[in-house]
N, C-alpha and C positions, 0 to 999 in steps of 0.2 A: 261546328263552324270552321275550325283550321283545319280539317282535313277538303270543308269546299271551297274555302280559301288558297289550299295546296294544290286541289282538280286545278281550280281558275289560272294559279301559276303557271303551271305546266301545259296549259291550253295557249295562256296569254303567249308565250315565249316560243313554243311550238308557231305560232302563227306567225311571229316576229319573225323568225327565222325561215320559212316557206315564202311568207311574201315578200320580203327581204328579197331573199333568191329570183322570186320572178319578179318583182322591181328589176334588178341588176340584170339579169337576162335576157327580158326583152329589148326587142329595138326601141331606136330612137325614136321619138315621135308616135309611139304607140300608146293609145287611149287608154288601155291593160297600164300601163306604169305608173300612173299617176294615182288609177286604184290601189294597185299592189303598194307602191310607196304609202298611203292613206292606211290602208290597214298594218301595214307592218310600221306603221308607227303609235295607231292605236296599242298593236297587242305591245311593242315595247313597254310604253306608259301603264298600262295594266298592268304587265308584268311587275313592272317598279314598284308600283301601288302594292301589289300582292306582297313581295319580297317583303317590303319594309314591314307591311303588316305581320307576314310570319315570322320576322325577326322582335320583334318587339312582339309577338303573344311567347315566342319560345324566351325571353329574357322573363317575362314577366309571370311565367308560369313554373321557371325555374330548369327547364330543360336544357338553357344556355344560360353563359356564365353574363352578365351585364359588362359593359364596355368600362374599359377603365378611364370615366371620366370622372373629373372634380364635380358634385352634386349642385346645382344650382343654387340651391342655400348659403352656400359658402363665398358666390361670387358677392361683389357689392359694387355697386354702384355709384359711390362715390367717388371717380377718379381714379381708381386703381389701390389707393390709399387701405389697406389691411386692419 
C-alpha cells in the first residue's frame, strides 16, 4: 500500500507542477486556465494527502525518527496548570 501511495505522490505533484505551468502560461481569458488551475490544484491537494500519509506510515513503521513532540497525554486541560 506505501509504495501506491508513493506512485499516487509522484503522479499527484507531477501534475501540480505541469498544470501549474500551463495555468501560468497561457493567456488571459483563456478557457484552458481555469482547467489547468482546477487540476493543478487538485494534484497539489493530493499530493499533500499522499505526503502526510507517507510521512506518518514512515514514523509509524520505524523508518523515520517521530517528531520531537510532547505526547498528547501529558498535555492537560485544566488551564495550563501541571
Amino acid at each position: 500500500m506505501a509504495k501506491l501511495i508513493a506512485i499516487l505522490n509522484v503522479v499527484a505533484w507531477s501534475g501540480f507542477w505541469a498544470f501549474g505551468y500551463l495555468a501560468l502560461s497561457s493567456g488571459e481569458g483563456s478557457g484552458r486556465t481555469v482547467t489547468a488551475t482546477v487540476l493543478a490544484a487538485v494534484g497539489a491537494a493530493v499530493g499533500i494527502v499522499a505526503w502526510f500519509w507517507l510521512v506518518r506510515h514512515s514514523e509509524a513503521t520505524g523508518y523515520a525518527k517521530r517528531a520531537n513532540q510532547v505526547p498528547r497525554e501529558h498535555h492537560r486541560g485544566n488551564g495550563g496548570e501541571a
